[in-house]
N, C-alpha and C positions, 0 to 999 in steps of 0.2 A: 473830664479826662478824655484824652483820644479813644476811641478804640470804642465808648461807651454811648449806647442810646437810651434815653428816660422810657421806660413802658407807660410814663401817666401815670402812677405811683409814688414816684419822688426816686424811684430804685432803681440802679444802674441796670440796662442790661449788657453783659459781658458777650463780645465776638470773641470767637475763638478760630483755631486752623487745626485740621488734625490730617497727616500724613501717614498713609499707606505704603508699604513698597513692597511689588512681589517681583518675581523673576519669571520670565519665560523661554523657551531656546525655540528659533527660527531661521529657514532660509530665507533668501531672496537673492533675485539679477534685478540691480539696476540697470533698467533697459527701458528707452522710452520709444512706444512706436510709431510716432509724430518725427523721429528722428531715426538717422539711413546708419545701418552697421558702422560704420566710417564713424561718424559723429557720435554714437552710445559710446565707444570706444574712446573716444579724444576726451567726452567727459566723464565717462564715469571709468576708466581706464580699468582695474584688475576687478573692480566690481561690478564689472558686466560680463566677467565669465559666463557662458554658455550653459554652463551648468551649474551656474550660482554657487554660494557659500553662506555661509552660516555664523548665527551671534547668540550669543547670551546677554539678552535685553537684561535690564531692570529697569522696572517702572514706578513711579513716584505719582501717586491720586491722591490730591491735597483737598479737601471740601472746607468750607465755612460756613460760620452760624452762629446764632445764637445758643449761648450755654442754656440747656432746661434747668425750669429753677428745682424740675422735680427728681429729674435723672441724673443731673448734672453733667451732661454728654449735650455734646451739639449733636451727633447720633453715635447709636449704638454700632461698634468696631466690627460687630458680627454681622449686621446688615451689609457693611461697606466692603467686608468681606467676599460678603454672595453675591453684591452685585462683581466685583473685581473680577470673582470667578466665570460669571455667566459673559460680562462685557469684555474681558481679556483672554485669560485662563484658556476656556475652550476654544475659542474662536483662532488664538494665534502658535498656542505651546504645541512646540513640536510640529511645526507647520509647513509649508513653504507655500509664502505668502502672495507667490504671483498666481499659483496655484490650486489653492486651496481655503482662500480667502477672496469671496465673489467683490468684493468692496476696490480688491487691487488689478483684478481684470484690465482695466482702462487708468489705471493711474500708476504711476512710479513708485513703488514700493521704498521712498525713502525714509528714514526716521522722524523726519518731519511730517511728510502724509500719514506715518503708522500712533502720532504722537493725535494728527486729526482723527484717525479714526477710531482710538480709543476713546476721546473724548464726544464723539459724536454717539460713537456705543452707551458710552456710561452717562450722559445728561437728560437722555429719556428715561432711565432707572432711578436715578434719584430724584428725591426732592427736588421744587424750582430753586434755580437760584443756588443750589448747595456747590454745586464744581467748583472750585476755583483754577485750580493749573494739573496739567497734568506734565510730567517730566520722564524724558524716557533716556537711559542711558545706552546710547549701543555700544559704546566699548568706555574705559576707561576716561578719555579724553574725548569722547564725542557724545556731547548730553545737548538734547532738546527740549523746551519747554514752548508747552502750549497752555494758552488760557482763553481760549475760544473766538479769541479776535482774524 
């Protein structure tokens, strides 16, 4: 069957997906400094305020793996938990990300760089191999999905 690989036993082993999803609140100015006032403006028009503005992420951390035959979890929800807290959590809630996140110093604080750099956070805390996608929503209608490519 799809989805199943033989351990050498004759006995299926089962992949699984299991998703996480937490919320965080952040500012940011899209503002790029490679590009002259004029031009942050033309592209990123009312979200290069000066004084930035603000979102209510939700984030979506999908890992896979193998089901244990003993635990029956590909991992345990509380691990995924702590790391989400230590790689997300602290680092962006309640933040303002050009600011106060050393990662956004030099990069454009768009939802697709903040989609890399949760994933670059969270793939030295887990297991190899276990990440699959991470997916960030910044607003209702504007969701990104990274899977490390």
């Amino acid at each position: 069957m799809e989805g199943e690989t033989n351990n050498g036993s004759g006995v299926a082993e089962r992949i699984c997906y299991i998703t996480r999803v937490e919320s965080f609140s952040a500012c940011h100015r899209l503002h790029s400094k490679s590009l002259s006032d004029e031009e942050n403006k033309k592209i990123f028009g009312k979200c290069n305020n000066p004084h930035g503005h603000g979102h209510n992420y939700k984030v979506e951390v999908t890992v896979r793996g193998k089901i244990d035959r003993q635990t029956g979890m590909v991992m345990n929800l509380t691990d995924l938990k702590q790391y989400i807290e230590q790689a997300i959590m602290k680092p962006l809630d309640h933040k303002n990300l050009d600011k106060d996140v050393p990662y956004f110093a030099n990069v454009v604080s768009t939802t697709e760089n903040v989609a890399v750099y949760i994933w670059d956070s969270l793939v030295h805390l887990l297991p190899p191999n276990m990440l699959y996608e991470i997916k960030v929503h910044e607003t209702d209608k504007n969701i990104v999905v990274y899977r490390g490519e």
